[in-house]
C-alpha positions in Angstrom: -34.7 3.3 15.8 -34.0 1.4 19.1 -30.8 2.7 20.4 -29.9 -0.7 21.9 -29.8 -4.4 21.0 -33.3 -6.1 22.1 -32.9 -9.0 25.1 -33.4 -11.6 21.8 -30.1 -9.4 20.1 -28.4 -10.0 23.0 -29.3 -13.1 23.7 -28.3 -14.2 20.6 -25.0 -12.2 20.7 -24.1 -14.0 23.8 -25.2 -17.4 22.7 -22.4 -16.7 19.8 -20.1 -15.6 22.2 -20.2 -18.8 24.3 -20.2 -21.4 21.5 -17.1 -19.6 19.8 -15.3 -19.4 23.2 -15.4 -23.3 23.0 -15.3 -24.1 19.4 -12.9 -21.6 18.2 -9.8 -20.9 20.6 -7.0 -19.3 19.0 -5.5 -22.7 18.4 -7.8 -23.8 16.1 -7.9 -20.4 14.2 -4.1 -21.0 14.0 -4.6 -25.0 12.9 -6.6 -24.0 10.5 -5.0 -20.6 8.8 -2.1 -23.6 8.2 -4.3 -25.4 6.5 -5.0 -25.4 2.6 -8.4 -23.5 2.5 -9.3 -22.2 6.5 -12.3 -25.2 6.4 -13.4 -27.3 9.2 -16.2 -29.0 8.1 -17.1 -29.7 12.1 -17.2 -26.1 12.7 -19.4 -25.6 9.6 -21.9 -28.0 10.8 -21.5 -26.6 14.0 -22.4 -23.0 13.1 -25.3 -24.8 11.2 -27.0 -26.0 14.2 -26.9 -22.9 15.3 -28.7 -21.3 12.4 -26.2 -18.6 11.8 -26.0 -19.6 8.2 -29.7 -18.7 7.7 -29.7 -14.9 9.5 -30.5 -13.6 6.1 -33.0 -16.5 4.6 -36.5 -16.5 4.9 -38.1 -18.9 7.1 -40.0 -20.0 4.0 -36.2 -21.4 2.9 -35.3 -22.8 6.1 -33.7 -19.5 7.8 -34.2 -17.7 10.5 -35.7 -14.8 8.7 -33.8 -12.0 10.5 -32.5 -9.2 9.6 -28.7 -7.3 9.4 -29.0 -6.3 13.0 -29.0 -9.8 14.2 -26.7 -10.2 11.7 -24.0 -7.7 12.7 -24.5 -8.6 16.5 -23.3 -12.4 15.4 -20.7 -11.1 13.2 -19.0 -9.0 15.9 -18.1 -12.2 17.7 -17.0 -14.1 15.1 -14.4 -10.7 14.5 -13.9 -11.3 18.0 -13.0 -14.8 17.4 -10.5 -14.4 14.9 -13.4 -17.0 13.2 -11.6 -18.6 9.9 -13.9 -20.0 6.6 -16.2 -19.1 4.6 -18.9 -17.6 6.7 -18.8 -14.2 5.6 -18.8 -15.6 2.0 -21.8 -17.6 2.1 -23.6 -14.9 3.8 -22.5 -12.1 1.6 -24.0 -14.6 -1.4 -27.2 -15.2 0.7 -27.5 -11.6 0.7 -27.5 -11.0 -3.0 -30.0 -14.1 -3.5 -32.6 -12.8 -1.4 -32.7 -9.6 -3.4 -34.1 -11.7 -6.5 -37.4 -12.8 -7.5 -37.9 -15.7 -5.4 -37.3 -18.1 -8.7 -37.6 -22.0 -8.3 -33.4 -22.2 -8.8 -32.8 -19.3 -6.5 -35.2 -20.8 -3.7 -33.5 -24.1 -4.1 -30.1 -22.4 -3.6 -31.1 -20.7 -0.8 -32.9 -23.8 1.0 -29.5 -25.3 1.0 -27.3 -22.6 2.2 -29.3 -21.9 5.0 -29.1 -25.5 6.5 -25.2 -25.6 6.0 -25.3 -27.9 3.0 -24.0 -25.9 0.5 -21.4 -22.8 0.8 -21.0 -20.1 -1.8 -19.1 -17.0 -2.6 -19.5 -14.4 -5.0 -16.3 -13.1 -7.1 -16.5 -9.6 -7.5 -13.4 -7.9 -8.3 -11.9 -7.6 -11.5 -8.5 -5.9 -13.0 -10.0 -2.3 -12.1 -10.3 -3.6 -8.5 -13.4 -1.6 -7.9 -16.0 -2.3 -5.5 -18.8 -1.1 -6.9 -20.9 -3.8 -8.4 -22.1 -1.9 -11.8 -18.4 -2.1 -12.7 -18.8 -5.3 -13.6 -17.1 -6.2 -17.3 -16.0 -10.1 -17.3 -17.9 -11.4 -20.2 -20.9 -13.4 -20.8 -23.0 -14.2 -24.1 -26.4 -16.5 -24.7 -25.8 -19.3 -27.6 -28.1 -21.7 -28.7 -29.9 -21.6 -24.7 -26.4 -21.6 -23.0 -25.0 -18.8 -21.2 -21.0 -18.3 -21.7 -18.6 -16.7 -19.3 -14.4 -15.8 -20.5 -12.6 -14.0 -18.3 -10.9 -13.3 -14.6 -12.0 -12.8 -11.1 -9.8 -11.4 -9.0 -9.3 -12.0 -5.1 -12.9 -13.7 -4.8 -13.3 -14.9 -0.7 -12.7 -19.0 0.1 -13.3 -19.8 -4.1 -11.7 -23.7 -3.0 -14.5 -24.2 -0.8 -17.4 -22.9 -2.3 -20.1 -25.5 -4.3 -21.4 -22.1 -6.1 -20.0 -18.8 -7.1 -21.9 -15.9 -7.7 -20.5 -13.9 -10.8 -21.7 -10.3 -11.9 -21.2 -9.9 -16.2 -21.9 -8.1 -18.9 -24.6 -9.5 -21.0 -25.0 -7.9 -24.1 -24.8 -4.6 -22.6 -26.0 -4.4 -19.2 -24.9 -6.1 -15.8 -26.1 -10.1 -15.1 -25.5 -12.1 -12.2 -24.8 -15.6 -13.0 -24.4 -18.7 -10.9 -21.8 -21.1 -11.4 -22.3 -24.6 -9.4 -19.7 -27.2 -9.0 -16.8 -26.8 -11.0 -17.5 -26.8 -14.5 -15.7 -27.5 -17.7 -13.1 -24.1 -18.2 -13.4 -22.9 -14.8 -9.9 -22.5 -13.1 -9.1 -21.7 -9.7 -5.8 -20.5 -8.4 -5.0 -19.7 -4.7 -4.1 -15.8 -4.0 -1.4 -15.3 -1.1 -2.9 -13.0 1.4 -1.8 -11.3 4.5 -4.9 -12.6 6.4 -4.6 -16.4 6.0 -7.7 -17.2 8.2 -9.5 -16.5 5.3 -8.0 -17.5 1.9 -8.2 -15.8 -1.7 -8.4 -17.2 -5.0 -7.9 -16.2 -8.6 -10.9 -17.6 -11.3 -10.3 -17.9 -14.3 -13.2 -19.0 -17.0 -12.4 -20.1 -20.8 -16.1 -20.3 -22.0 -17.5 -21.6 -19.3 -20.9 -22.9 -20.5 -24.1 -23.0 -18.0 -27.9 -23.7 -18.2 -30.5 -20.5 -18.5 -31.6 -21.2 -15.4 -28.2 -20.1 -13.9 -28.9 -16.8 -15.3 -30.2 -15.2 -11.9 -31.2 -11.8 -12.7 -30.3 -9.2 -15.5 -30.6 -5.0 -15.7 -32.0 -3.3 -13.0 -32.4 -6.4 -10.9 -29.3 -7.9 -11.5 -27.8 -4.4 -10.0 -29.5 -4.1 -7.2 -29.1 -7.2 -6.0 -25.3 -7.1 -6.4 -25.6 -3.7 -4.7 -27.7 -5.3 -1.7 -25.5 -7.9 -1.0 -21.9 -5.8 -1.4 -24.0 -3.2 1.3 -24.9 -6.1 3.6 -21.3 -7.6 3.6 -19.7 -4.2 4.1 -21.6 -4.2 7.3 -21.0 -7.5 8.4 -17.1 -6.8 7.6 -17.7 -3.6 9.9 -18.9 -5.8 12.7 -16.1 -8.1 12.6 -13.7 -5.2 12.9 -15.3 -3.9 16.2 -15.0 -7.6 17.5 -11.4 -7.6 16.9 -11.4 -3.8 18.2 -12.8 -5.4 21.3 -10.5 -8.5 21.7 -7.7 -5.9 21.2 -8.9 -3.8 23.7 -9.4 -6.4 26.7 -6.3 -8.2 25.7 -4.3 -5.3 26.4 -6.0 -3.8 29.5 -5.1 -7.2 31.1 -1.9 -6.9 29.6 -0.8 -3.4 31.4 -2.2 -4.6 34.5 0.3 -7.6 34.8 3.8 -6.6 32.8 5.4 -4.4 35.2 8.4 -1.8 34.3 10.6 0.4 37.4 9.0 -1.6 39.8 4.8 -1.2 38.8 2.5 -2.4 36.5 3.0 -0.3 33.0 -1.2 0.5 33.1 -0.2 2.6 36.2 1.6 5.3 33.3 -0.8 7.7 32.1 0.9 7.7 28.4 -0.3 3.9 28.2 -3.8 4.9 30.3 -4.1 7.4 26.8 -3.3 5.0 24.5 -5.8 2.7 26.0 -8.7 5.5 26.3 -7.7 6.5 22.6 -8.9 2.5 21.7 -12.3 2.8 23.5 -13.4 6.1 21.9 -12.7 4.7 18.3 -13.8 1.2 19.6 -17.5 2.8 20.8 -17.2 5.0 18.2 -16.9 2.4 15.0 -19.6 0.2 17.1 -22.7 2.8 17.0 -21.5 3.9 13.2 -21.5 -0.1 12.6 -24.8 -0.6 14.0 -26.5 2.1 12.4 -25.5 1.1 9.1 -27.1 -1.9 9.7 -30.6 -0.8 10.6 -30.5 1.6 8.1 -30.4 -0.7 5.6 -32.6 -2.9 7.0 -35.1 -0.6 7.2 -34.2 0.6 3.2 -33.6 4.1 5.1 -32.7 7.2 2.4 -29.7 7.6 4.3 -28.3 4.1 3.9 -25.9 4.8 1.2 -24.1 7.2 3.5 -24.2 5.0 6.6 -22.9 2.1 5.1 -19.7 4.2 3.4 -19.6 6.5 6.5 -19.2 3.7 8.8 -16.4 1.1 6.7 -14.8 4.5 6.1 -14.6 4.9 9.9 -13.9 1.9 11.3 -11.1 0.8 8.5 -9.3 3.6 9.7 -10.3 3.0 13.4 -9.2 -0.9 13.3 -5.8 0.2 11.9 -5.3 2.5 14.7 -6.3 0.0 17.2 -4.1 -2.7 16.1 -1.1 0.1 16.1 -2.0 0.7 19.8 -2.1 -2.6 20.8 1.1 -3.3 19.3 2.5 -0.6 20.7 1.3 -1.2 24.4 2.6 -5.0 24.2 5.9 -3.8 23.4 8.2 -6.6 22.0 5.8 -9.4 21.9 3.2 -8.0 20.2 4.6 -8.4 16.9 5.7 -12.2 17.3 4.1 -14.7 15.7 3.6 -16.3 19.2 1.0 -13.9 20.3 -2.2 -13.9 19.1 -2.4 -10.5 18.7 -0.8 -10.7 14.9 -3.7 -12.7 14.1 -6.4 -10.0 14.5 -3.9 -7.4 12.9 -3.7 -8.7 9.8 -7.5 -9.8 9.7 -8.0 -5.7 10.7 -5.7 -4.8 7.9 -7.1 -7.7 5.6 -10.6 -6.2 6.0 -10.0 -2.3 5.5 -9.5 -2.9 1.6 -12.6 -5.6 1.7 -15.9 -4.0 0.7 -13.9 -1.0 -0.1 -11.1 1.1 2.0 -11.7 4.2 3.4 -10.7 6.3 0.7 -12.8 4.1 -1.8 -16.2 5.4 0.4 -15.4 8.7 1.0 -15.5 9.5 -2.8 -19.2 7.2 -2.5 -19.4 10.0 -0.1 -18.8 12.6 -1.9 -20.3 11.3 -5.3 -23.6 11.0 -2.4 -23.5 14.3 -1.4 -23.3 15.9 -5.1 -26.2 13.6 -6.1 -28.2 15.0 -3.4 -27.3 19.1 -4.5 
């Protein structure tokens, strides 16, 4: 593995850099996490252009055919960012698509996410709260050429916004994934407070909820792994956006101690805030390289991908709570107001250590890993 980004990585990471420095300044994240569902359709359009929607489609579909590196490198600015809406959403439902058989309504789905014209989410959770995909138990039966879906979702990503909704189910035994467009008759949609408003939560609820075969994307063995491949692939694009906010953490408050003076000299001049500040870098460097190898692992379907993927959001859920404590803690007073933008990347970091799974959630992966192995 290359143990650096490529000059088209970076590039690209710096290109994303530059457009969210001018389209998404704290004061629109904060317009916007007001608002009913975090969406700018401008912004949307505008990430379009840039192709970021279409990281994970093939060229064939209208993406860029990349891969989860490129990915990742993107995602860590939008963390940086604070970025609001539904990008991880889409992309975390692109992710899961590609790992079908390329079938006439899956390719059609995926030509229009990748251009921007169509967002998408995929609800998850249920009352067991687990992550893993195979837990899966909302129902769904075939009748007379319909499939039928009762049941709740629970805490599914920017639901309001979304023209389709991925859905794992049980169907007759063994795990489906089945796509709901538009809003059909019996589906209900309830907004969820969270503590991270950039990014808004929702409740579904479906009464028999009837759909067309054809929405019946995968069953069995294919149906799991593509729920699997698409959880693994957000997980690291959730990873990424934590070491962005690591980052904006980090150089916010190293420019911080170097102005806000205390007896007479700036408070970066104290070695017990110089250690606090060093202790930030080392899990900030640290939860970077663990991020980006989980990525290429998977990428390149490495045996050890599992473990990356758990090792790393394990890690760096732990690491981005420790950050934001820091940073609080060297701002003194005003880091805790709702003035300072420094709240805002707290509660996405706090936010995103339970999404994908928290760290205790992927240590026992971990360990249930390592047993399977002896």
């Amino acid at each position: 593995m290359e143990f650096d980004l490529s000059d088209t990585q970076r590039m690209m990471q710096q290109a994303a850099r530059t457009f969210l420095a001018g389209e998404c300044p704290t004061a629109r994240v904060r317009r916007l996490m007001a608002s009913d569902n975090a969406f700018d359709a401008e912004l949307w359009s505008a990430m379009a252009q840039q192709g970021w929607l279409g990281i994970l489609v093939d060229e064939t579909h209208g993406g860029l055919g990349l891969g989860l590196v490129e990915l990742v490198a993107v995602a860590e600015e939008m963390g940086r960012a604070c970025l609001p809406g539904s990008f991880l959403a889409t992309t975390w439902a692109a992710a899961t698509l590609r790992s079908i058989a390329p079938t006439p309504k899956v390719s059609s789905i995926l030509a229009r996410i990748a251009p921007g014209e169509m967002r998408a989410t995929v609800a998850l959770l249920e009352e067991s709260l687990n992550w893993s995909g195979e837990s899966a138990a909302l129902p769904a039966t075939r009748s007379l050429g319909d499939v039928r879906l009762n049941g709740r979702k629970l805490l599914v990503l920017d639901a309001e916004v979304a023209e389709l909704i991925l859905v794992p189910a049980l169907l007759e035994g063994e795990l489906a994934l089945v796509a709901v467009e538009g809003r059909p008759k019996g589906l209900s949609i309830r907004a969820t407070p969270g503590i991270d408003a950039t990014r808004k939560l929702y409740e579904l609820a479906f009464d028999d909820v009837t759909l067309s075969t054809d929405l019946l994307l995968a069953t069995g063995a294919a149906a799991e792994l593509a729920i699997r491949r698409g959880i693994d692939a957000a997980t690291v694009a959730v990873c990424a956006e934590l070491v962005g906010g690591m980052q904006w953490t980090l150089e916010t408050a190293t420019a911080y101690v170097q102005t806000r003076e205390q007896f007479g000299r700036a408070i970066g001049s104290f070695q017990a805030v110089q250690h606090q500040l060093a202790d930030v870098l080392l899990w900030l460097e640290s939860s970077r390289s663990a991020a980006y190898y989980a990525a290429w692992a998977l990428n390149e379907n490495d045996p050890g991908a599992a473990a990356a993927i758990s090792s790393a959001k394990a890690y760096v859920s732990d690491a981005a709570r420790e950050v934001g404590n820091r940073g609080v803690q060297v701002h003194g007073g005003i880091g805790f107001t709702w003035e300072h933008d420094l709240q805002l990347y707290y509660k996405r970091a706090k936010a995103d250590e339970i999404l994908c799974g928290d760290a205790t959630f992927h240590r026992a992966r971990l360990a249930e890993l390592v047993i399977d192995v002896a």
